[in-house]
C-alpha positions as CSV (number, residue, x, y, z in Angstrom):
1,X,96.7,104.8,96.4
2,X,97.0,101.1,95.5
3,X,100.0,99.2,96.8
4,X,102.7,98.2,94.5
5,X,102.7,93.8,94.0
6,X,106.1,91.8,94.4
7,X,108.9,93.2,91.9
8,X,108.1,89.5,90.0
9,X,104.0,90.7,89.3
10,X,105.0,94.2,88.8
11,X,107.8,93.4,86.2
12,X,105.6,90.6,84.3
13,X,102.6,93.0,84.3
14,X,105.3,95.9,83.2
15,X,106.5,93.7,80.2
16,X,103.0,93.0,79.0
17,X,102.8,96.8,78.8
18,X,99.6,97.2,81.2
19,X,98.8,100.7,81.6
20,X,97.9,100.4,85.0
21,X,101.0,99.0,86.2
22,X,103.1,101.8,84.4
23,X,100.6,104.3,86.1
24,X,101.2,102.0,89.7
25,X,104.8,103.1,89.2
26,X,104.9,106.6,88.4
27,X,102.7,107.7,91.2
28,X,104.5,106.0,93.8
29,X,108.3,107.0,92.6
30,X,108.1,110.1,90.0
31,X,108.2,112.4,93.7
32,X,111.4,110.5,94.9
33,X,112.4,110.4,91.7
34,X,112.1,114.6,91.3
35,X,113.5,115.2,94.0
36,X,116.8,113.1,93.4
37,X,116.9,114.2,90.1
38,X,117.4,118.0,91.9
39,X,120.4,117.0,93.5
40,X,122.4,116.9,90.9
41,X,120.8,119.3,88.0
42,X,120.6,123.0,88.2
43,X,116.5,123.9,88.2
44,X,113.0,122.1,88.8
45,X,112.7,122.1,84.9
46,X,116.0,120.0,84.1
47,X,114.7,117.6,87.0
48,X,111.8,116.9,85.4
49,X,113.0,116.4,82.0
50,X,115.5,113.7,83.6
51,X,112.9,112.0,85.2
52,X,110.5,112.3,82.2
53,X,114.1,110.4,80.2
54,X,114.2,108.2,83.0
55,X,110.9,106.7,82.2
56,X,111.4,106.2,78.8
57,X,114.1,104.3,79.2
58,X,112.5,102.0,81.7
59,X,109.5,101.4,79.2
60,X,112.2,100.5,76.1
61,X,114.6,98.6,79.0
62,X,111.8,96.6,81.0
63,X,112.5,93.8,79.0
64,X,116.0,93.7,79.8
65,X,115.9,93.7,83.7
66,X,117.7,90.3,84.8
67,X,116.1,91.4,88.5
68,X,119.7,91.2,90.0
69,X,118.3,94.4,92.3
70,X,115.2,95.5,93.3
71,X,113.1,96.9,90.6
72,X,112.8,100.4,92.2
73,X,117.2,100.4,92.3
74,X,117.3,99.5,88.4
75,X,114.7,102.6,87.9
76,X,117.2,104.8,90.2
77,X,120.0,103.8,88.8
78,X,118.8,104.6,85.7
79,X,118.0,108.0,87.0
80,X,121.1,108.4,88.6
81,X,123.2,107.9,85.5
82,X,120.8,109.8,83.1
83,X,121.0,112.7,85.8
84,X,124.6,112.6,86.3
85,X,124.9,113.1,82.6
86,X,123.0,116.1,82.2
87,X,124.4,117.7,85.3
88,X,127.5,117.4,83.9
89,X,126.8,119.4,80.7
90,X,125.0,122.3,83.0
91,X,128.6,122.0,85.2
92,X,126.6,121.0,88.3
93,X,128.0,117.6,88.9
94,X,131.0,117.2,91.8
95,X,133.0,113.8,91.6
96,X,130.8,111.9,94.5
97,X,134.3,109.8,94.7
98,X,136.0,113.1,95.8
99,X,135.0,114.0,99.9
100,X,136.5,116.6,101.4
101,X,136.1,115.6,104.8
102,X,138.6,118.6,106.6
103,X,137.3,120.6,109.3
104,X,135.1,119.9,112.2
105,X,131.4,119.0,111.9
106,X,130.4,120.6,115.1
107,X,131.6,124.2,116.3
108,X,134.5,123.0,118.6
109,X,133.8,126.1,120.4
110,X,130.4,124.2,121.8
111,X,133.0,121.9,123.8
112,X,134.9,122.2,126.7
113,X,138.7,122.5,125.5
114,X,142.0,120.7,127.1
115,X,142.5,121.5,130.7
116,X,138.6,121.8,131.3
117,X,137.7,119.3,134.3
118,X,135.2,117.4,131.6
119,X,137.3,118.3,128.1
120,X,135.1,117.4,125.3
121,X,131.7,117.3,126.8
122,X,129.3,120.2,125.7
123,X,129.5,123.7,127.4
124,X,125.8,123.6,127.2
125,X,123.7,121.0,126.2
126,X,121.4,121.6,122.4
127,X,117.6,122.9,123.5
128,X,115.5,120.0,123.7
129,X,112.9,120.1,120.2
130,X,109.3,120.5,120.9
131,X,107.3,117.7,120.7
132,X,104.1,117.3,118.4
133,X,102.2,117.5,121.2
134,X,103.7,121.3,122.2
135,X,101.8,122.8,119.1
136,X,105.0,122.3,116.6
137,X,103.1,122.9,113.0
138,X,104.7,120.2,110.9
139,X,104.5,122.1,107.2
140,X,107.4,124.8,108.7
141,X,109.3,122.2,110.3
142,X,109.3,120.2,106.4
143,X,110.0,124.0,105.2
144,X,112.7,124.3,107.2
145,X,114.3,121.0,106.3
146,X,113.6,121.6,102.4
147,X,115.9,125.5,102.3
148,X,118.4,123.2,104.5
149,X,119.1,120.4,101.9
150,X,118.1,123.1,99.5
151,X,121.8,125.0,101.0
152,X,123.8,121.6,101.2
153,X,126.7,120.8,99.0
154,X,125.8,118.9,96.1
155,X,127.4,115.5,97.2
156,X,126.1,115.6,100.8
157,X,122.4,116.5,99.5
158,X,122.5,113.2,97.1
159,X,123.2,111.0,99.9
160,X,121.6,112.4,102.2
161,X,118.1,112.8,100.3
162,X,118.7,108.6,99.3
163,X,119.2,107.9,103.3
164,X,117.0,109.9,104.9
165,X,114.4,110.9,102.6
166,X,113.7,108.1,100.2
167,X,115.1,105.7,102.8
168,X,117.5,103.8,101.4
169,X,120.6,101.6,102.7
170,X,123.8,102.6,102.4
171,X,124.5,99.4,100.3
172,X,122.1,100.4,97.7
173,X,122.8,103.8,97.9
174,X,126.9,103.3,97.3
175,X,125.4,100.9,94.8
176,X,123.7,103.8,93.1
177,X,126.3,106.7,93.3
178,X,129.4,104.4,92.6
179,X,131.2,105.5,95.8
180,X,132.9,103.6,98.6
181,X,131.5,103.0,102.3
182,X,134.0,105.3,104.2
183,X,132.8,108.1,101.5
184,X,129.1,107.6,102.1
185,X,129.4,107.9,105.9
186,X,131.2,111.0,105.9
187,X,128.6,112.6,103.3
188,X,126.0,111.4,105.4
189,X,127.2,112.6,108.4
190,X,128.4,115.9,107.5
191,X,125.0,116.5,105.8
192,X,123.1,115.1,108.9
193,X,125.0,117.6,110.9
194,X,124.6,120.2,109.0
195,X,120.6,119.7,109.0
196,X,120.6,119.2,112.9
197,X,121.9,122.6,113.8
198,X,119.5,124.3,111.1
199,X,116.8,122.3,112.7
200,X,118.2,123.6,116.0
201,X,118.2,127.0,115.5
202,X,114.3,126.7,114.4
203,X,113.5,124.6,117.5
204,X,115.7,127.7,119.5
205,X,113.7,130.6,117.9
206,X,110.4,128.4,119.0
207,X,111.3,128.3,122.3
208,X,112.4,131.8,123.1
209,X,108.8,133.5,124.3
């Protein structure tokens, strides 16, 4: 697929309403786009309906983009608000502001407790994962990752899918949701976490003969 030019050729081409560069952006972003979209609506269908939305209101806004951000963070911001809004009328959306960030990531029962000669440090360390080179088939590892975020809380799958999927910063990513720093870290941890030991327990049933 054809690389995507500096924001300042894209947007100029964009403007003058060349079909190519219209067709440049929707096949390197309508994926990322989807699968953002997800987080916050209730089925595939609703997902593609807000990223259909979200295109339309780039083509009728291109002219209006004063380039203050990257050209692919006004597109999902866009998305963002126009998917917040329709998650709210399915009663999907959780505040991203509100983070309940009680209880321990990790089972403290993995650690060695107060009194222990080493309190704190791991009764027994995580299984090592298989490497590629061990024979690890990399469409169930993706399978696996997708029914994890796919069981993550709403807030923690946003972030996370911005971070570590579409690779964003955390600037541009608090940027995006309208949340602070401290709130994004503990989303992204928490979800991180939460993958990990789903990753884990795959990587343990692949190396139990």
């Amino acid at each position: 697929m054809e690389g995507l030019p500096p924001d300042e050729v894209l947007v100029a081409r964009l403007r003058r309403g060349e079909e190519s560069a219209f067709a440049l952006v929707l096949d390197s972003w309508s994926g990322g786009m989807l699968r953002l979209a997800r987080s916050f609506v209730s089925t595939e269908e609703s997902a593609a309906a807000v990223v259909q939305e979200t295109w339309l209101a780039v083509i009728e806004g291109i002219g209006r983009f004063e380039a203050r951000s990257s050209l692919k963070t006004w597109v999902y911001r866009i998305l963002t608000n126009t998917a917040k809004r329709r998650g709210i009328r399915e009663h999907r959306v959780v505040p991203l502001s509100s983070v309940d960030d009680s209880g321990p990531t990790v089972d403290p029962s993995r650690f060695r407790p107060e009194g222990d000669p080493f309190p704190g440090h791991w009764w027994e360390f995580p299984a090592l994962w298989p490497t590629p080179e061990q024979g690890l088939l990399r469409h169930e590892v993706q399978a696996w990752l997708a029914e994890a975020l796919a069981e993550l809380p709403d807030r923690q799958r946003v972030v996370i899918t911005l971070r570590d999927v579409e690779g964003y910063p955390s600037e541009e990513v608090c940027e995006l949701l309208g949340i602070s720093k401290a709130n994004q870290r503990v989303l992204l941890h928490r979800a991180r976490a939460f993958v990990r030991g789903k990753l884990e327990k795959y990587y343990d049933q692949e190396a139990t003969p």
